[in-house]
C-alpha positions as CSV (number, residue, x, y, z in Angstrom):
1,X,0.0,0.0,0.0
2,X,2.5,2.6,0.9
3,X,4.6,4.5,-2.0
4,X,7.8,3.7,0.6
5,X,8.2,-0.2,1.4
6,X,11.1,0.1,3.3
7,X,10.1,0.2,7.4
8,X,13.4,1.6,8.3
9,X,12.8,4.8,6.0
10,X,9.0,4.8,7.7
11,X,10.4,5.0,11.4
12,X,13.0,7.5,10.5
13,X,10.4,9.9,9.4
14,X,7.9,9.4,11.8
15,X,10.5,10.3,14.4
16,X,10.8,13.3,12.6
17,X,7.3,13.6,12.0
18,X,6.6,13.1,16.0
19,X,9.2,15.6,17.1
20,X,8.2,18.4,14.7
21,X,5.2,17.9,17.1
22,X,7.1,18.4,20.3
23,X,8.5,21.0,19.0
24,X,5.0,22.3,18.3
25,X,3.7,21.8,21.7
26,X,6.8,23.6,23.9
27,X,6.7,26.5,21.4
28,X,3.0,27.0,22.0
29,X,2.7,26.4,25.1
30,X,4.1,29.3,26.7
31,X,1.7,31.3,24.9
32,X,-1.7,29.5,25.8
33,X,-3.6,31.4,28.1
34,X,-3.5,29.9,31.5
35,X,-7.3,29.1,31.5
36,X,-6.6,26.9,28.7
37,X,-3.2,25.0,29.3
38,X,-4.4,22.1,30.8
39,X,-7.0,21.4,27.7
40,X,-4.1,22.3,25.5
41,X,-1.5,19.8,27.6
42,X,-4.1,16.6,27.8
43,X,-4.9,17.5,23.9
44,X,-1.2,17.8,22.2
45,X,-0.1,14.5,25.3
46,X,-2.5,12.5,23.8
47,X,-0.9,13.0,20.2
48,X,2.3,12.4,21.4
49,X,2.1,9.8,23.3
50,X,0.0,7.9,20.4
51,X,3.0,8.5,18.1
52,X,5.7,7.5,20.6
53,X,3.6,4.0,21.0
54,X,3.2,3.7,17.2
55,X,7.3,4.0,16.4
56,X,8.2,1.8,19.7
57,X,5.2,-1.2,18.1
58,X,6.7,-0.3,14.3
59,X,10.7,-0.6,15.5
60,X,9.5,-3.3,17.5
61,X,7.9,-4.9,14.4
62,X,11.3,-4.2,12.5
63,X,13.2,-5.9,15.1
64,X,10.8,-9.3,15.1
65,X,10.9,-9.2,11.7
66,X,14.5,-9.0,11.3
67,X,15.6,-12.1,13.7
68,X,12.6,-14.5,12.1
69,X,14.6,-13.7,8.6
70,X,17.9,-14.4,10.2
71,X,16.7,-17.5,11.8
72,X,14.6,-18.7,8.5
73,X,18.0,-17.5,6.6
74,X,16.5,-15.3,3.7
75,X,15.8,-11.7,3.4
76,X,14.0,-9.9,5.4
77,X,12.0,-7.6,2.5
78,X,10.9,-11.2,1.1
79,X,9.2,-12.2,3.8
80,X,5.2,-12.0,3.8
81,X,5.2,-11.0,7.6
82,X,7.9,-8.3,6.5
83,X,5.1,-7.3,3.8
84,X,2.1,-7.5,6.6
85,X,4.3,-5.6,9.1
86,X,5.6,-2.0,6.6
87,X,1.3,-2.1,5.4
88,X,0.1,-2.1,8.8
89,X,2.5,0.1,10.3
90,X,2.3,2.7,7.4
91,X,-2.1,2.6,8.0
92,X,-1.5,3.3,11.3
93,X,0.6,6.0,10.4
94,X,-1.2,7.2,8.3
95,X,-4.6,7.0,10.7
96,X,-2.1,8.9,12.6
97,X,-0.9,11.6,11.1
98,X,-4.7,12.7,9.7
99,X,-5.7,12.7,13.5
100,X,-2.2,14.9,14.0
101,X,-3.8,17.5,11.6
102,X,-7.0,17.8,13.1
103,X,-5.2,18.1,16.4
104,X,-3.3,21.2,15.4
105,X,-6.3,22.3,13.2
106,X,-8.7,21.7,16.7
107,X,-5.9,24.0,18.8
108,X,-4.7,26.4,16.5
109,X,-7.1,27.0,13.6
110,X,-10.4,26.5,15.0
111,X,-9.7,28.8,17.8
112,X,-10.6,26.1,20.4
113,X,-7.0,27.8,22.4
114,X,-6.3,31.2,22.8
115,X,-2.6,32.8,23.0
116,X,-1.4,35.3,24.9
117,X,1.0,36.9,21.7
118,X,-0.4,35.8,18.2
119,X,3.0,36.8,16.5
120,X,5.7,34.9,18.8
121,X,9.3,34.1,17.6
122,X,9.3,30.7,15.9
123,X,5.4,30.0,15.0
124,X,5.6,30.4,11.3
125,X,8.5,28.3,11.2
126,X,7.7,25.5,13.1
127,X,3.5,25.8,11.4
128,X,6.0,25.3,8.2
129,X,8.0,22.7,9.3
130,X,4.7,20.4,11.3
131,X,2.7,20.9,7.8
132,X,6.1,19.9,5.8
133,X,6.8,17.2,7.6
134,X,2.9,15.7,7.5
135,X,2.8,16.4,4.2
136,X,5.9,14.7,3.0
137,X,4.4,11.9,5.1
138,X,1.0,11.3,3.6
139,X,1.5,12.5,-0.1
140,X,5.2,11.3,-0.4
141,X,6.2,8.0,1.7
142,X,2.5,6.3,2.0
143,X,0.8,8.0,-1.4
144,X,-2.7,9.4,-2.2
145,X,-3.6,5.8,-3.1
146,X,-3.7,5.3,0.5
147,X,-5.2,8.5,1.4
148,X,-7.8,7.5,-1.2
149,X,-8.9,4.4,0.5
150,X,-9.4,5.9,4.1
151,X,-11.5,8.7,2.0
152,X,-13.7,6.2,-0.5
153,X,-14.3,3.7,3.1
154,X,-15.4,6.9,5.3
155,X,-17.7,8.1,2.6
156,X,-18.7,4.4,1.8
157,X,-19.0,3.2,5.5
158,X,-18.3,5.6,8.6
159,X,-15.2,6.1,10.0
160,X,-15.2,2.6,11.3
161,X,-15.1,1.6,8.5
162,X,-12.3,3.2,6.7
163,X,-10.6,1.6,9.8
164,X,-11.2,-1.6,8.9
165,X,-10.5,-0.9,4.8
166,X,-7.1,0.0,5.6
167,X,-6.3,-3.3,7.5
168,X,-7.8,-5.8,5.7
169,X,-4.9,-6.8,3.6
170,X,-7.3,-8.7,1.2
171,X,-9.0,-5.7,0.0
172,X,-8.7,-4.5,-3.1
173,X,-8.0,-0.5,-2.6
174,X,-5.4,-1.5,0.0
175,X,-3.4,-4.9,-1.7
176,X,0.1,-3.8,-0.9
177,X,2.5,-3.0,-3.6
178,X,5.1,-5.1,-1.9
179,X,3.3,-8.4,-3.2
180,X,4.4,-10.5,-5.8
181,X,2.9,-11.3,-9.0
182,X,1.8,-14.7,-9.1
């Protein structure tokens, strides 16, 4: 499913991805008015914590995968749990990373936090480099293909459903790309 079927490549740019949102959240922070700190704390946690467990299950993942290919003796990207592991990974990542854009759209757009200063040193650049790095991470590493099939099974069949479209291997909007022909 994902444009990028290397897991390594994946982790490396969700840690990126993840502390572009740290960043995000000590910039800000200072800023929110006290009244609304805690909402803004439990709100951007959440999001961060989410990610951290994500990476940890995907390098986790990575690491399984990588001693059952040493102890089968073949390569690693040949093997179908390899496959399973980079397609589940990458649609919860990508699950992720929408719910990380309606996070900062929910604090920062909608108005649902107030700041103190509006125009404080650092905001455009680090709004730049959260949207960059999201960005790059949907449209680049797992593809509008993916981003497609979340969109066609929400319309289609709730939320819940797009859910359960983008990990059911045997579907046909999500087969991976990593599969051979038969």
């Amino acid at each position: 499913m994902p444009y990028a079927t290397n897991i390594i490549t994946h982790l490396i740019w969700d840690t990126v991805d993840l502390a572009s949102f740290i960043w995000f959240q000590r910039l800000y922070a200072p800023h929110v008015t006290k009244v609304e700190q805690n909402d803004f704390y439990v709100i951007t946690n959440s999001a961060i914590v989410i990610g951290a467990v994500l990476l940890v299950l995907g390098a986790g993942g990575f690491v399984y995968t990588s001693l059952q290919s040493l102890k089968e003796k073949r390569r690693r990207e040949d093997s179908a749990l390899y496959t399973s592991l980079v397609n589940t990974y990458a649609s919860a990542q990508l699950i992720y990373d929408i719910y990380q854009c309606f996070v900062i759209y929910f604090l920062v757009s909608a108005g649902h936090i107030h700041l103190t200063d509006e125009a404080f040193e650092g905001r455009v650049l680090c709004d730049f480099f959260n949207i960059a790095t999201t960005m790059m991470d949907l449209v680049v590493l797992k593809g509008p293909h993916s981003i497609g099939a979340i969109m066609v099974a929400s319309i289609s069949n709730g939320i819940g459903g797009a859910a359960s479209t983008l990990f059911d291997a045997g579907s046909s909007a999500t087969r991976p790309l990593l599969q051979k022909k038969q």
